[in-house]
BANURO-101215 format. One line per 3 residues: number of its first residue (from 1); for each residue x, y negated, z of N, C-alpha, C. Coordinates in pm, whole numbers, plus 50000, padded with zeros to 5 digits. Atoms other than C-alpha are relative to their C-alpha. Layout:
N
NUM) X Y Z X Y Z X Y Z; ...
***
This chain:
106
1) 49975 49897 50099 49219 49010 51005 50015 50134 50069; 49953 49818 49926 49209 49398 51040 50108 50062 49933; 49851 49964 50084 49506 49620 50896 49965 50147 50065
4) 49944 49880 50014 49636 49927 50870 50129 49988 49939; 49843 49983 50072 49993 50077 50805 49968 50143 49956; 49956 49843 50010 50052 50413 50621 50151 50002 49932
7) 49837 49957 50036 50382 50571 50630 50029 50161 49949; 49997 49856 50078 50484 50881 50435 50158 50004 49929; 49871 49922 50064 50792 51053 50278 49975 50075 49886
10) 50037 49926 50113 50766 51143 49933 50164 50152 49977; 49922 49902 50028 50975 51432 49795 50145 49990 49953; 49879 50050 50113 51348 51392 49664 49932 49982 49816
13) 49994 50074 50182 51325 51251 49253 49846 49980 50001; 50160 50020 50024 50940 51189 49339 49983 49860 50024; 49996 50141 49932 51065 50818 49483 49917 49889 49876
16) 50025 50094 50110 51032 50647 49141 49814 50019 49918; 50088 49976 50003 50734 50816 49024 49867 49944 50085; 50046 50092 49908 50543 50672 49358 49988 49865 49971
19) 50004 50162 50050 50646 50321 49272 49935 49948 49882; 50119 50049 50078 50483 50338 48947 49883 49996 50018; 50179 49988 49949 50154 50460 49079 49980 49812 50092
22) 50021 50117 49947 50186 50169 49342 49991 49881 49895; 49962 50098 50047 50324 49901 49070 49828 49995 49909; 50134 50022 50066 49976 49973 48930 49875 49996 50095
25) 50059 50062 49873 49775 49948 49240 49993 49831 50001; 49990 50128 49978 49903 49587 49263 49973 49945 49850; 50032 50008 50127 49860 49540 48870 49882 49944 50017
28) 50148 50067 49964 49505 49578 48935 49890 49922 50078; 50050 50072 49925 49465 49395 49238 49992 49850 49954; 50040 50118 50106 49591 49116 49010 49934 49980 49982
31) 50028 49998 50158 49383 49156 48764 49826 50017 50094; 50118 50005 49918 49059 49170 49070 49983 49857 50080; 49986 50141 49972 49187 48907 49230 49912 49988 50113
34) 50092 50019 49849 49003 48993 49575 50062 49906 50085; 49910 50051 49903 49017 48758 49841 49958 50024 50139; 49977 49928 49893 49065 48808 50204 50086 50149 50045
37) 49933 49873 50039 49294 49061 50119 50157 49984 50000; 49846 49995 50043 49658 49110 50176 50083 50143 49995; 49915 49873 49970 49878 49406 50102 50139 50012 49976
40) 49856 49970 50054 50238 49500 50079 50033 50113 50017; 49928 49905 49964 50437 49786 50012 50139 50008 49999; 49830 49975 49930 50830 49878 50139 50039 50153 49982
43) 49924 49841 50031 51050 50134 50049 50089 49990 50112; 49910 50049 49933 51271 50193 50329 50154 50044 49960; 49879 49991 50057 51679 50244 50281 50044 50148 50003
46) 49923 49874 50114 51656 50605 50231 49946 50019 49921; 50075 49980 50128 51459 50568 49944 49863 50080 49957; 50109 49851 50014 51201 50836 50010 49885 49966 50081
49) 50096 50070 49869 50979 50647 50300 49982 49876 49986; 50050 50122 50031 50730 50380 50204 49924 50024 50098; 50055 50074 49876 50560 50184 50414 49850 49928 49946
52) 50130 50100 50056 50183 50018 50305 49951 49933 50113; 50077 50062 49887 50053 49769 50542 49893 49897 49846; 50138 50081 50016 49693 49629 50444 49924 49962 50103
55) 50093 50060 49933 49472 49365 50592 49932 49929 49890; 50101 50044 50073 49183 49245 50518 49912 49930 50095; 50099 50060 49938 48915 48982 50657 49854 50039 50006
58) 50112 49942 50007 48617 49194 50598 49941 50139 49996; 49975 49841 50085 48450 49513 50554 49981 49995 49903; 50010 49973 50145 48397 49428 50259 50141 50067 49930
61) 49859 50010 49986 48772 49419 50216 50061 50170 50034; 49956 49867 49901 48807 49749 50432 49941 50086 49852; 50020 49888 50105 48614 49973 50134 50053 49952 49858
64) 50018 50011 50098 48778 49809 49874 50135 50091 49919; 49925 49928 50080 49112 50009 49769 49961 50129 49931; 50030 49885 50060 48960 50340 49736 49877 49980 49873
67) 50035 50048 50124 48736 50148 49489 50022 50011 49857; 49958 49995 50149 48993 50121 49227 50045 50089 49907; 49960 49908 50104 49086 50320 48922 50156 50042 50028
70) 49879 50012 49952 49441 50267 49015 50020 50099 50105; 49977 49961 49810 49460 50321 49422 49902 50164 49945; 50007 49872 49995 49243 50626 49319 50122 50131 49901
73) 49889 49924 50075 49510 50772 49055 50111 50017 50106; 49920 49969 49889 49756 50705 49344 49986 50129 50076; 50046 49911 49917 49575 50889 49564 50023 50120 50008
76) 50006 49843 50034 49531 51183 49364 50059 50082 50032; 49866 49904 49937 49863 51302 49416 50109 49963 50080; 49922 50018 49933 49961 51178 49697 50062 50093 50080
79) 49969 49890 49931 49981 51488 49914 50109 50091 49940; 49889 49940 50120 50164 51663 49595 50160 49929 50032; 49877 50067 50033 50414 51390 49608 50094 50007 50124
82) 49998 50057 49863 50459 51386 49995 50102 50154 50049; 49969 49917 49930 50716 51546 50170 49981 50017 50128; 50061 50000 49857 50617 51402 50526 49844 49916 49943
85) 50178 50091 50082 50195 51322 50469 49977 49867 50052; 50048 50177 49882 50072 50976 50569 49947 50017 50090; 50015 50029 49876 50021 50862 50841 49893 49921 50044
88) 50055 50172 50006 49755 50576 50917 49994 49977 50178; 49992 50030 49774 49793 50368 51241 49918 49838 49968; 50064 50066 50003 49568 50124 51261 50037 49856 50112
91) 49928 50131 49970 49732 49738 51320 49883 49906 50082; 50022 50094 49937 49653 49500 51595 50053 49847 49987; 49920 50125 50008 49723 49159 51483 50061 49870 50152
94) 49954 50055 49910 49957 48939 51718 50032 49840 49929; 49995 50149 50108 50041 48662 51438 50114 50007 49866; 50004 50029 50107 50127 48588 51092 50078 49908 49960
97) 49964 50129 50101 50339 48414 50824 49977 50025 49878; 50014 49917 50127 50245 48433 50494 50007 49915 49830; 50045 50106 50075 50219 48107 50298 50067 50052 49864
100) 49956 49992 50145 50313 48128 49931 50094 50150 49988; 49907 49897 50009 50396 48496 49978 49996 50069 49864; 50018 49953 50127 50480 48668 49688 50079 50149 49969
103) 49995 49854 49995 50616 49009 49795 50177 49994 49990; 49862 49970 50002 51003 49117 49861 50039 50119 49885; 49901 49879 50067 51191 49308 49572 50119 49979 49993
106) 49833 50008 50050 51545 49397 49504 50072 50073 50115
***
């Protein structure tokens, strides 16, 4: 698998706003149901700095977020939303757990 992380700092009261854009990102990944594909996103504990790590087994995989209707609405205003801009660092895999993952909230 290949990956990427992007990390960014949205604005104070822009935190929640972000999470909906994302919560619809993953909506539609549902609802695509690609496979070779894993993504997660993390808020970290000051509330303002998310975290996206994506991998994917293909290039197919590699062009497919900026694809969607969603991930592009994200997009749009991400820079707007951003108090530190993303970042992308591009992940070297070392190894994996992932079985019946189904994403950390709360």
């Amino acid at each position: 698998m290949k990956g990427v992380m992007v990390r960014y700092t949205v604005k104070a009261g822009r935190s929640a706003e972000n999470e909906r854009y994302v919560e619809q990102v993953f909506a539609e990944l549902a609802r695509v149901a690609p496979t070779g594909v894993q993504y997660a996103t993390y808020k970290l504990d000051d509330g303002v700095t998310f975290v996206h790590v994506y991998a994917h087994e293909s290039d197919e995989g590699a062009g497919l977020l900026p694809t969607l209707p969603a991930f592009q609405a994200f997009r749009a205003g991400l820079n707007e939303r951003c108090e530190v801009a993303p970042v992308r660092t591009v992940l070297h895999g070392v190894g994996s757990y992932v079985p019946g993952y189904a994403g950390m909230r709360g």
